[in-house]
C-alpha positions in Angstrom: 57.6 -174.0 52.4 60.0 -176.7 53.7 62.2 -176.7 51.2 62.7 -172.5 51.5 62.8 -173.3 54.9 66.0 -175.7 54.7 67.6 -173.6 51.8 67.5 -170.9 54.1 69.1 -172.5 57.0 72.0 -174.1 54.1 72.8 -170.2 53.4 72.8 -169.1 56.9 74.9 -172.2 57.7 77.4 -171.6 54.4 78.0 -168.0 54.9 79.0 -168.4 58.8 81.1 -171.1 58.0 83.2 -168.9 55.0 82.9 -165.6 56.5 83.9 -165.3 60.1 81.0 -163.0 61.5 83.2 -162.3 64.7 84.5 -158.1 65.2 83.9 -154.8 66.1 85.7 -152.5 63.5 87.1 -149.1 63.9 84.7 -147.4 60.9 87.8 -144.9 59.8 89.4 -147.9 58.6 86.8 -150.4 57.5 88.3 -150.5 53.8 90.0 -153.0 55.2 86.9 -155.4 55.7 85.2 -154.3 52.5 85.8 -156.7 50.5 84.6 -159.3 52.8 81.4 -157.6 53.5 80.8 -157.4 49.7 81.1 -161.3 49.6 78.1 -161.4 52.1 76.2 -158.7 50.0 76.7 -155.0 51.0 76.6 -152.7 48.2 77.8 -149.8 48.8 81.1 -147.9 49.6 83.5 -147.9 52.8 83.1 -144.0 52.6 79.1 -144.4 52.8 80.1 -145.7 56.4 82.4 -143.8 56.8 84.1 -140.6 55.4 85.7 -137.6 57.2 85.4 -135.3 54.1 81.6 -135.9 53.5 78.4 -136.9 55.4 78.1 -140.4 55.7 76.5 -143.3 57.9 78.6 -141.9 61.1 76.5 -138.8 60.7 73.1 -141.0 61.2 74.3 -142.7 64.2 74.2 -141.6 68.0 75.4 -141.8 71.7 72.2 -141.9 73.4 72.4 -140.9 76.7 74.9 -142.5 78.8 74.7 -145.9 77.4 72.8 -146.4 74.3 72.8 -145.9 70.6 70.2 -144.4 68.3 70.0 -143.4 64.8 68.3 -140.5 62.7 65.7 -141.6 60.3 64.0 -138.3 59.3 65.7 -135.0 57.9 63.8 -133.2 61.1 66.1 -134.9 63.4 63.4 -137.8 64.3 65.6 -140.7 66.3 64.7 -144.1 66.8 66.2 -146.5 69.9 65.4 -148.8 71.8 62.2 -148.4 74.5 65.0 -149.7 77.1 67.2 -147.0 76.7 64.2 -144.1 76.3 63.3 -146.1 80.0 64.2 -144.2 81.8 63.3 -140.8 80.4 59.3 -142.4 79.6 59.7 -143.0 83.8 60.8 -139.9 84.5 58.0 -137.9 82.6 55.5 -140.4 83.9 53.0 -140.1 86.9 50.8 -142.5 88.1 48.2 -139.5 86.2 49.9 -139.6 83.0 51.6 -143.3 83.4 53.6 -143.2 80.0 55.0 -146.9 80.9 51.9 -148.5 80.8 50.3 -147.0 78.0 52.7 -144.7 76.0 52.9 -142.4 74.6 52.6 -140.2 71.2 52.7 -136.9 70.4 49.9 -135.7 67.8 52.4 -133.0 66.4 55.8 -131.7 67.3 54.0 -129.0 69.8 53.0 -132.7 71.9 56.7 -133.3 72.1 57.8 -133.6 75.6 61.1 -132.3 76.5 63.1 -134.9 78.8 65.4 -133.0 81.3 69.5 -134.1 81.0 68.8 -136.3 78.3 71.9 -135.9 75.6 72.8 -137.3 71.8 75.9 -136.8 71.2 77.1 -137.4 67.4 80.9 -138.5 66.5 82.3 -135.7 64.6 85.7 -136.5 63.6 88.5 -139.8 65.0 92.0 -139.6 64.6 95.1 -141.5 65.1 97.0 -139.9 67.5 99.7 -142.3 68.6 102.6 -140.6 67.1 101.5 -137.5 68.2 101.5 -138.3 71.6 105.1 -139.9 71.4 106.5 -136.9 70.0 105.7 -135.5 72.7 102.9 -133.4 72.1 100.3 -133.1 75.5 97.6 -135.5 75.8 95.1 -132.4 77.3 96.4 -130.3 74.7 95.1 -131.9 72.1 91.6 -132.7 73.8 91.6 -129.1 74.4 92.3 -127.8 70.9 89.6 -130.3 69.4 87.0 -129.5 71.8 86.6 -125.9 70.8 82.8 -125.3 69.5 78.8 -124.9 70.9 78.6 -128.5 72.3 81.9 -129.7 71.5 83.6 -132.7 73.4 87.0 -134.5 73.0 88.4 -137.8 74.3 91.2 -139.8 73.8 90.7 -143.6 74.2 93.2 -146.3 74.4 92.5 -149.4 71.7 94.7 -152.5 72.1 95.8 -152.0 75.7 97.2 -148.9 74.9 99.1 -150.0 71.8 97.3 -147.1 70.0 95.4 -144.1 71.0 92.2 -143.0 69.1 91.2 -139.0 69.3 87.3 -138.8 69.4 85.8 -135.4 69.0 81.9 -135.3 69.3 79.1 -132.5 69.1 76.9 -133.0 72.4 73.2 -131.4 71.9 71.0 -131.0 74.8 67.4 -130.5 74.1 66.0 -134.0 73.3 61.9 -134.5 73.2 60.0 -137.7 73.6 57.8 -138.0 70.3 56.7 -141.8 71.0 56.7 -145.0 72.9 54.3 -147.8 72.9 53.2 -149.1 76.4 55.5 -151.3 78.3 53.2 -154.0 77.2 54.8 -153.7 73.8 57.8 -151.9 74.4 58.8 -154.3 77.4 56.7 -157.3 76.2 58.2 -160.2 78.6 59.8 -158.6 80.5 62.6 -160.0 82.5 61.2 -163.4 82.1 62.2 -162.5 78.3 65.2 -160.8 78.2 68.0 -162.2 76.6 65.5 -165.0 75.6 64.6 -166.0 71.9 62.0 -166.4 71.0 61.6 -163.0 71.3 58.6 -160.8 70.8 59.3 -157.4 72.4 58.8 -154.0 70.1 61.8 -152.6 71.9 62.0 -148.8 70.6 61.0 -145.8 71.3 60.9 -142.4 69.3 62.5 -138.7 70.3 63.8 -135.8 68.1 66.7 -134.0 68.7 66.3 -129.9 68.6 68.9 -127.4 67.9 69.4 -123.3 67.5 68.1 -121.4 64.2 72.0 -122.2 63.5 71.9 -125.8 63.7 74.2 -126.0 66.5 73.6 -127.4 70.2 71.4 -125.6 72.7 69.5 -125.7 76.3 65.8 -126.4 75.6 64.2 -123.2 74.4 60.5 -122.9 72.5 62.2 -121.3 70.2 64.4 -124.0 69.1 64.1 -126.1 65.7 64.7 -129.6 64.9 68.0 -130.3 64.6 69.1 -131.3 60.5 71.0 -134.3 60.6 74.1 -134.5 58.0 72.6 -138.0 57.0 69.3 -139.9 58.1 69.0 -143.7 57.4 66.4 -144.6 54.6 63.8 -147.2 55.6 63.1 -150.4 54.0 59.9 -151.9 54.3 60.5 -155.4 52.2 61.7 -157.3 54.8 64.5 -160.1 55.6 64.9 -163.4 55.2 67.7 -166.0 56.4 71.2 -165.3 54.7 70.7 -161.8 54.1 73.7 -159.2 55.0 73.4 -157.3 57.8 75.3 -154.3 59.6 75.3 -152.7 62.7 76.2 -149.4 63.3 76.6 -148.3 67.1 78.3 -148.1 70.6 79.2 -151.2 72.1 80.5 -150.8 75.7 83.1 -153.4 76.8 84.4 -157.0 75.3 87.7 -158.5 76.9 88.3 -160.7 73.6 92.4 -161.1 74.1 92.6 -161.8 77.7 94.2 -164.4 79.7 92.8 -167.4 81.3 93.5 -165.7 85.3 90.9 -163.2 84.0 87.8 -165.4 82.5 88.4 -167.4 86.1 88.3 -164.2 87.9 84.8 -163.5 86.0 83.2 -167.1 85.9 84.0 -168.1 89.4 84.5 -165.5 91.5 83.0 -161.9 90.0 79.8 -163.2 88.4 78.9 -165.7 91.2 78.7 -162.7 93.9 76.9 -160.4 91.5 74.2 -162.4 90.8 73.4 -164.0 94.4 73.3 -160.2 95.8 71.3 -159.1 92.9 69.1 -161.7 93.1 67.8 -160.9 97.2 67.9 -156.7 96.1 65.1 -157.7 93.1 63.2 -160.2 95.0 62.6 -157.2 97.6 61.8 -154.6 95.0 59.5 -157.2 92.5 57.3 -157.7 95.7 56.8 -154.6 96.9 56.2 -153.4 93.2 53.8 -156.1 92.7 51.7 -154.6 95.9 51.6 -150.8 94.7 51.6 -148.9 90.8 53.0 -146.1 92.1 56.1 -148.2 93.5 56.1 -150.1 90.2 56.4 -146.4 88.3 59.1 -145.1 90.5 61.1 -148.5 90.5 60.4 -149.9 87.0 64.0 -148.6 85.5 65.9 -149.6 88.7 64.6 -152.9 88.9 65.6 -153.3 85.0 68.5 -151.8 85.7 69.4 -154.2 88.3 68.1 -157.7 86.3 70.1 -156.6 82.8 73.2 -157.3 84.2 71.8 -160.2 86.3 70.8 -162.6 83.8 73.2 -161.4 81.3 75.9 -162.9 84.1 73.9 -165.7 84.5 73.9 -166.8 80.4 77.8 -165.5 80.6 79.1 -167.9 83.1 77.4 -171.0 81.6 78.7 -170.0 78.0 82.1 -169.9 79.3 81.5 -173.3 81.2 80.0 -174.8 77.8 82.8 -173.5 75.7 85.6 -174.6 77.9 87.2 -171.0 77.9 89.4 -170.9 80.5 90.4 -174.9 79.0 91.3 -173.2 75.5 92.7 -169.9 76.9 95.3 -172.0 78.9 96.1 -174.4 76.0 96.1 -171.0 73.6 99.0 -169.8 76.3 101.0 -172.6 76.1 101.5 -172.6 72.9 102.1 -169.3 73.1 104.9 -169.7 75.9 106.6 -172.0 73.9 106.7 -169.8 71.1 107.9 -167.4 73.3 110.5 -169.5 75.1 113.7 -167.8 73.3 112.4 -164.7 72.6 113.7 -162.6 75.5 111.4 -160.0 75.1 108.5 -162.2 75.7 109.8 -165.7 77.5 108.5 -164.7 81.4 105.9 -162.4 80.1 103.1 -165.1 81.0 104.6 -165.2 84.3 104.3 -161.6 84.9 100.4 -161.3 83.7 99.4 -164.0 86.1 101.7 -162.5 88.9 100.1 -159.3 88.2 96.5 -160.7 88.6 96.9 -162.8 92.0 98.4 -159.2 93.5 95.5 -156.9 92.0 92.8 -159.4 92.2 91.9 -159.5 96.3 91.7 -155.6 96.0 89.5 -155.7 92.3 86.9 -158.1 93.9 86.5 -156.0 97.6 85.9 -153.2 95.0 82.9 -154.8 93.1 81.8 -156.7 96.2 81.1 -152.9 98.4 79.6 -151.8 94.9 77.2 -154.6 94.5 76.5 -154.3 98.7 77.1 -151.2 100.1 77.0 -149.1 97.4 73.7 -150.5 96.2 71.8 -149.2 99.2 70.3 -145.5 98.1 70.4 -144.0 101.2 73.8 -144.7 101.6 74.8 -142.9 97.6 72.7 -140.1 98.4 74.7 -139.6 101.6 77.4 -139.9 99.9 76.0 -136.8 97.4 75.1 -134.9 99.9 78.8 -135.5 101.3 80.1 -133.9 98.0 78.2 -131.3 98.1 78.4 -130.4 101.6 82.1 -129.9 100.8 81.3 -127.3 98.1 79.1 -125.4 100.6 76.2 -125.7 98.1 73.2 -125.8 99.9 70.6 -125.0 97.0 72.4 -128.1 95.2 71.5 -130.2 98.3 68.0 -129.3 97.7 67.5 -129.7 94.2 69.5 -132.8 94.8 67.4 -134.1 97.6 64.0 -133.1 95.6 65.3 -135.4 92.5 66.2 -138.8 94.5 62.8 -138.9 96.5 60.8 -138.4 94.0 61.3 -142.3 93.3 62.5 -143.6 96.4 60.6 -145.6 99.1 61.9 -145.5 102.6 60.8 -149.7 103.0 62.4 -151.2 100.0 65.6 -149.4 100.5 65.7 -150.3 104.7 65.3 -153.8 103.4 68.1 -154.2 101.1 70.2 -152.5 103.6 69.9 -155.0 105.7 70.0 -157.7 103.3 73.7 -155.8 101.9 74.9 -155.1 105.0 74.8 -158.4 105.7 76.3 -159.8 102.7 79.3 -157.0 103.3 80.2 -158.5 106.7 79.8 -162.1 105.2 82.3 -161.6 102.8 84.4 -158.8 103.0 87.8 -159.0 104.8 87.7 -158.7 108.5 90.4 -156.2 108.8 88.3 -154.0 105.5 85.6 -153.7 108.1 85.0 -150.4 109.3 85.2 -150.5 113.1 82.3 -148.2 113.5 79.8 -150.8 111.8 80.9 -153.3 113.9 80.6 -151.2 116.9 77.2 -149.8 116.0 75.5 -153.3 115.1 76.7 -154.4 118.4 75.3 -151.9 120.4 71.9 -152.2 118.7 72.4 -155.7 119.1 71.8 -157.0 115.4 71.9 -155.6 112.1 68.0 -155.2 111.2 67.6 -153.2 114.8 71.3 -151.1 113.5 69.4 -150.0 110.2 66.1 -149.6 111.7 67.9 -146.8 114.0 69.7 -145.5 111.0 66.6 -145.0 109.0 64.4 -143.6 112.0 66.7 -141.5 113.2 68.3 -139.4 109.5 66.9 -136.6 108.8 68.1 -136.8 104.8 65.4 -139.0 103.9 62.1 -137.2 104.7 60.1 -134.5 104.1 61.3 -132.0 106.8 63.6 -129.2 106.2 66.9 -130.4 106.4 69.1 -128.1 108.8 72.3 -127.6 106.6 74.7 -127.2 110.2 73.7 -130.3 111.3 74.1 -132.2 108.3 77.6 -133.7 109.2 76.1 -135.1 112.1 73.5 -136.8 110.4 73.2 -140.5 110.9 73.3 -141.6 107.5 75.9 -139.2 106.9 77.9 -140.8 109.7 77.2 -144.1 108.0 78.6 -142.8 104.6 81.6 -141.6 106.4 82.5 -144.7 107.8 83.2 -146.1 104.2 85.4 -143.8 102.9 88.7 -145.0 103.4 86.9 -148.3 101.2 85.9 -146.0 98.7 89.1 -143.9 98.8 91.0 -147.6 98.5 88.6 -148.6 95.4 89.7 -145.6 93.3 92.7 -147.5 92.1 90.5 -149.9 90.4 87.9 -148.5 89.0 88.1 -149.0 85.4 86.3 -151.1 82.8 87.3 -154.4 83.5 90.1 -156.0 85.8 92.5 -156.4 83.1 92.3 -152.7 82.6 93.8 -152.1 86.0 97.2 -150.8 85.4 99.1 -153.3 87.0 98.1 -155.7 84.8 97.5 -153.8 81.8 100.6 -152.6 81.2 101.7 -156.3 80.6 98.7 -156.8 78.2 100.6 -153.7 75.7 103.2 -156.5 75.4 101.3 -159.2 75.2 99.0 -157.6 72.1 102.3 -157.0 69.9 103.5 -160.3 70.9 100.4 -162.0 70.0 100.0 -160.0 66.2 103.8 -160.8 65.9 103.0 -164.8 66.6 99.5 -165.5 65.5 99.2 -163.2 62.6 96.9 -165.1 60.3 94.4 -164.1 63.5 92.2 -160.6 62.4 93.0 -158.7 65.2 90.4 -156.1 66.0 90.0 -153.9 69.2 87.9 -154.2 72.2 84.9 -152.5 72.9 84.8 -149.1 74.7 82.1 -147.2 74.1 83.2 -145.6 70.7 81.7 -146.1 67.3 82.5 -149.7 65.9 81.0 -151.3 63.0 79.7 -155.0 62.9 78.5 -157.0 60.4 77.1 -161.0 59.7 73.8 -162.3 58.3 70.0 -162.9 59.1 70.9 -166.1 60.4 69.4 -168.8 63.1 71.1 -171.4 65.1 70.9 -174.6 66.6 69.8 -174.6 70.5 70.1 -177.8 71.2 70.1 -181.5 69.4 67.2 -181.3 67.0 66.1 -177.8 68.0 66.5 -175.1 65.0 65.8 -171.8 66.1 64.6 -170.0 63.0 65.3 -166.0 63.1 61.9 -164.6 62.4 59.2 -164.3 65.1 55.6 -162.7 63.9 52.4 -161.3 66.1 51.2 -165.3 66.6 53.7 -165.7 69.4 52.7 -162.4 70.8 49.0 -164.1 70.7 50.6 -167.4 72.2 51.9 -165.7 75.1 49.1 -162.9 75.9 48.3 -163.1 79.6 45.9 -160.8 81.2 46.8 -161.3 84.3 50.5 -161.0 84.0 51.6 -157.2 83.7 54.3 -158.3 81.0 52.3 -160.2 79.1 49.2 -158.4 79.1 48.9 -156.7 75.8 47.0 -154.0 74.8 43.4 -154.3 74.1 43.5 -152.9 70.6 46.3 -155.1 69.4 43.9 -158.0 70.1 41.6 -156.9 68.2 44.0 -156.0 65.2 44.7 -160.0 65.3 41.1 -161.4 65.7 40.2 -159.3 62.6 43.6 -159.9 60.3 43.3 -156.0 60.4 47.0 -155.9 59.3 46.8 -153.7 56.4 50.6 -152.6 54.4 52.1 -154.9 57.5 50.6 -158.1 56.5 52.9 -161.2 55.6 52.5 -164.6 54.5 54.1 -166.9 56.9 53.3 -170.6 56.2 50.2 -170.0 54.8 49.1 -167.3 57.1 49.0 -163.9 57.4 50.5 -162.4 60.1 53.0 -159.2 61.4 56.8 -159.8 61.4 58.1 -158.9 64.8 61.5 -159.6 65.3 65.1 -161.4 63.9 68.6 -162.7 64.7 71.7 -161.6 62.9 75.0 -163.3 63.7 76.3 -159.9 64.2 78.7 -159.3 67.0 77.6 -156.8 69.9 77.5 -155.7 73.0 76.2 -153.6 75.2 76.0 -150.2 73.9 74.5 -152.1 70.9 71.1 -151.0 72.2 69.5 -148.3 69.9 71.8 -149.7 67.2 70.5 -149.1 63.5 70.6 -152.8 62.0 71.2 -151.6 58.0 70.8 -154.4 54.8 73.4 -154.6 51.9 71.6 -151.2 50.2 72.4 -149.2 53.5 68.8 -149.5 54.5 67.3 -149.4 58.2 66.0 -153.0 58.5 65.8 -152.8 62.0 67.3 -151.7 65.5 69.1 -153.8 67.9 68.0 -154.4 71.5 69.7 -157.6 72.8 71.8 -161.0 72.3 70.3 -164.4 72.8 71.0 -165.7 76.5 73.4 -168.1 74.8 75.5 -165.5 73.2 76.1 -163.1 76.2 79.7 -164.7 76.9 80.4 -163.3 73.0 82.0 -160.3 75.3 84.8 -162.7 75.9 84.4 -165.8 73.7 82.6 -165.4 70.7 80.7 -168.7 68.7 79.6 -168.1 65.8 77.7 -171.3 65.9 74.9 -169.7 68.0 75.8 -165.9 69.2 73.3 -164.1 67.7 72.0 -160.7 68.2 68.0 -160.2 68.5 66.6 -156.6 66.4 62.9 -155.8 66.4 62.2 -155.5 62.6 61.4 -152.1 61.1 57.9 -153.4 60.4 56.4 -153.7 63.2 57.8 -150.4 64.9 55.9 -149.1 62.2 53.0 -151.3 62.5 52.6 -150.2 66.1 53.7 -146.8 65.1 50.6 -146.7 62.7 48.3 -149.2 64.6 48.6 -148.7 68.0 50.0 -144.8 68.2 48.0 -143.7 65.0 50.7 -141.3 64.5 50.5 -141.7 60.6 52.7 -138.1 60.2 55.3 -140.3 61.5 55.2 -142.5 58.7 55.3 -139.6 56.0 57.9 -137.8 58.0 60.6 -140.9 57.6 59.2 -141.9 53.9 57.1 -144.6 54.1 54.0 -143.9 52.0 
């Protein structure tokens, strides 16, 4: 067993070394990475990825919801992602009655399906090149408009390389989306935020829905009398497992990486952005942890929020110490000098340094008031639903106030929200600008005479946030309304930088079109490939494990025994279900048994050395034969600065294996039509 063991590590270690593992690729031209992936052992064709002319992988592969990827392994249109990204739909359909979280769910037949309100797939029809097009002058929201004709049809145009070349995505949106499965939270969430981002990992991280279309196959509103929905392509599972060194791919939507920036903008992020994110975060899930901890139906109504909330937390967290134990901003600024003295005669480029870094010390003051009122102010509900009633207030809707109204209480409590406004409100006037101050808070918190008594009166005294009838006249008068108001010349202020990231403002970005060509032009042994941005990319590396620290090997396989190890009854996140202890005491295993050093357990999950992000969630996680092996849910907490820096020494992305979504599928949900329906006999 030792010597597999060390073989396996040797493979892992000789393939990251040869190949770089590093990129997101643009699948319409991924015959240019072919031959590389065939090196690391995929067998199949670029136009099995991808093909315009033909179904291929594309076809398989979906936006889920606003966020997330998922993939079609069934010719009924079954669709696998992650349990995190069907979160919040399982909460929404759940009740402290029928409390979905906790103990899942699974429909017996497709008439058990539950159909999940707003929830949308949306599948990438066609991408095109349109650079020229839109130099020759031809209208940017003509051509949306001409390739957004069609039931469910949607166009955008997105910028790749800073706007160096402009990518036409057209995608088919369908809109009746049922929940067929999800194990409880205690397998679905296993670890909860104690574990995320963390490997070991042992979390079964997926959950099960099925897309339904018209008798035509195309995009509808729920309606009995719709069909499942026949996907182009669905991926073929693999049941036989991976081991270290084996190819992998992913398939998906990864949302944002900032690869070619400058070393103004990894400061901005390590030492000012992520510092002020996470202390604010931290006091907002303190509050809602304990009062969830007192109360199941708080923990219901808050469970996605609060995840919500600690994602981006302790991804921030891992982020700023990989930067700090990389030396990023160190070998940024050495990457720039050479760079400038490259650059030195070369007109075009000589001061172009000077003009990035000018660029962020004038957007920079304005960029961080922006994410500073988000992460305060804006994080306090009572103050976004004002600002929804605001909007609609202006339309003169009043049933849209109502139905709006109906859906924010549902999960709202009055307490934990009256808390954190204090605690924001607080933070706001700590660190925000004097003169950005709205002279009406001041004013108010001084005639209450301190800022818990000022939000004690604003929360006793609105009228939004009860159960009365609300009297649509006196709405503007209202004094959370009032308090909305007060913000707006913020808020109007803050629309010039909202975009992705801070180098995307246009003040700066505009340099960074320069900067790109100038950089391909100077370093052009370097494989350029483009940011993230929430559009189809393809990704590919190898079942591979790393070393986290001197004389600790982190091998990529975890089994049921660590689920075992860390099985806590009296810790909601560790406290597994009954029936899945029993499995283990009896070896009751069945098809899903494995022999791991000598025993016989249930693979769980593994690492891949493939690049991602987030997006990634949901995404399919295919072998060399075009096989579903698994389906991404997360990086290691090491990795999560790979959106800016990526090592392939140790970032590594964590996939719950195909096996043990369908041992839980089988064991645990007894759903055995499942199993038939995607092929596994």
């Amino acid at each position: 067993m030792i010597k597999r063991l060390v073989l396996g590590v040797l493979a892992c270690l000789a393939i990251s070394t040869t190949f770089a593992d590093e990129g997101m690729w643009l699948p319409s031209l991924i015959k240019e990475r072919i031959k590389e992936m065939r090196k690391m052992g995929f067998k199949l064709k670029a136009e099995d990825i991808y093909s315009a002319d033909k179904a291929s992988f594309k076809d398989a592969v979906v936006q889920f919801g606003g966020g997330c990827t998922g993939e079609f392994v069934s010719e009924q249109g079954l669709l696998l992602t992650n349990h995190h990204c069907g979160y919040g739909s399982i909460q929404k359909l759940s009740s402290v009655e029928h409390d979905y979280l906790t103990y899942g769910y699974w429909a017996k037949s497709m008439d058990e399906e539950l159909p999940v309100p707003g929830l949308t797939v949306s599948l990438l029809v066609a991408m095109e090149d349109v650079t020229e097009r839109l130099a020759a002058g031809e209208k940017r929201e003509d051509i949306i408009a001409a390739a957004s004709k069609g039931e469910g049809y949607r166009a955008s145009i997105e910028s790749i390389y800073y706007g160096n070349q402009q990518i036409l995505y057209v995608y088919q949106t369908f809109r009746d989306v049922r929940l067929v499965g999800a194990p409880p939270s205690s397998i679905g969430k296993f670890g909860g935020d104690t574990d995320n981002w963390i490997w070991p990992r042992h979390t079964g991280d997926f959950s099960i829905f099925r897309v339904y279309a018209d008798s035509n196959n195309q995009p509808a509103d729920y309606s009995k009398e719709n069909v499942p929905y026949r996907p182009k392509r669905h991926f073929k599972i693999s049941t036989k497992g991976v081991q270290e060194g084996d190819f992998t791919m992913i398939y998906g939507f990864p949302g944002n990486t900032q690869e070619y920036v400058i070393s103004d903008a990894v400061d901005y992020v390590a030492n000012m952005s992520n510092p002020m994110k996470i202390e604010l975060r931290t006091q907002r899930l303190e509050t809602i942890s304990e009062a969830q901890a007192k109360d199941p139906a708080v923990r219901i109504a808050y469970a996605a929020k609060h995840a919500s909330i600690a994602n981006g937390w302790k991804k921030w967290q891992g982020e700023s110490l990989g930067l700090e134990r990389l030396h990023t901003i160190d070998k940024k600024q050495s990457y720039e000098a050479d760079f400038a003295a490259w650059a030195a005669d070369k007109p075009q480029y000589a001061s172009l340094l000077d003009s990035m870094r000018a660029a962020y010390k004038n957007v920079t003051p304005g960029y961080f008031m922006r994410e500073l009122f988000n992460e305060s102010i804006g994080a306090i509900e009572a103050y976004s639903f004002a600002r929804g009633i605001l909007t609609a207030y202006k339309m003169t809707n009043i049933d849209n106030i109502v139905d709006y109204r109906k859906r924010v209480l549902k999960d709202y409590n009055i307490n934990i929200d009256r808390t954190i406004a204090r605690q924001m409100i607080a933070e706001f006037l700590k660190r925000m600008p004097k003169e950005q101050i709205p002279e009406a808070l001041t004013t108010g918190i001084k005639v209450c005479g301190s800022i818990k008594d000022y939000v004690d009166s604003l929360y006793n005294n609105t009228k939004i946030l009860g159960t009365e009838t609300m009297v649509y006249e006196e709405l503007p008068s209202d004094p959370m309304i009032q308090f909305a108001k007060m913000f707006t010349p913020i808020v109007s202020s803050n629309s010039r930088y909202t975009y992705r990231n801070i180098s995307n403002v246009p003040a700066i970005e505009k340099w960074y079109r320069t900067y790109m060509q100038a950089l391909r032009e100077w370093d052009s042994e370097r494989a350029f490939y483009p940011d993230a941005n929430f559009t189809l990319r393809v990704a590919y590396g190898t079942i591979c494990g790393y070393e986290n620290a001197d004389g600790e090997y982190h091998t990529p396989l975890t089994t049921l025994d660590g689920i075992i190890a860390k099985d806590n009854p009296e810790i909601y996140d560790y406290d597994i279900p009954q029936e899945l202890r029993d499995i283990y005491k009896n070896k009751d295993y069945g098809r899903w048994s494995i022999n791991k050093n000598g025993k016989r357990t249930v693979p769980v999950c593994f690492l891949a050395s493939n690049h991602t992000s987030g997006g990634n969630s949901g995404s399919p996680v295919i072998n060399g034969k075009g096989e579903l092996v698994g389906i991404n849910f997360d990086r290691t907490w090491r990795s999560t600065m790979s959106d800016i820096e990526f090592d392939p020494t140790i970032c590594r992305n964590i996939s719950v294996d195909i096996r043990y979504v369908l041992f839980v599928v089988d064991r645990i949900g007894h759903a055995e039509y499942l199993l038939k329906e995607v092929g596994v006999k």
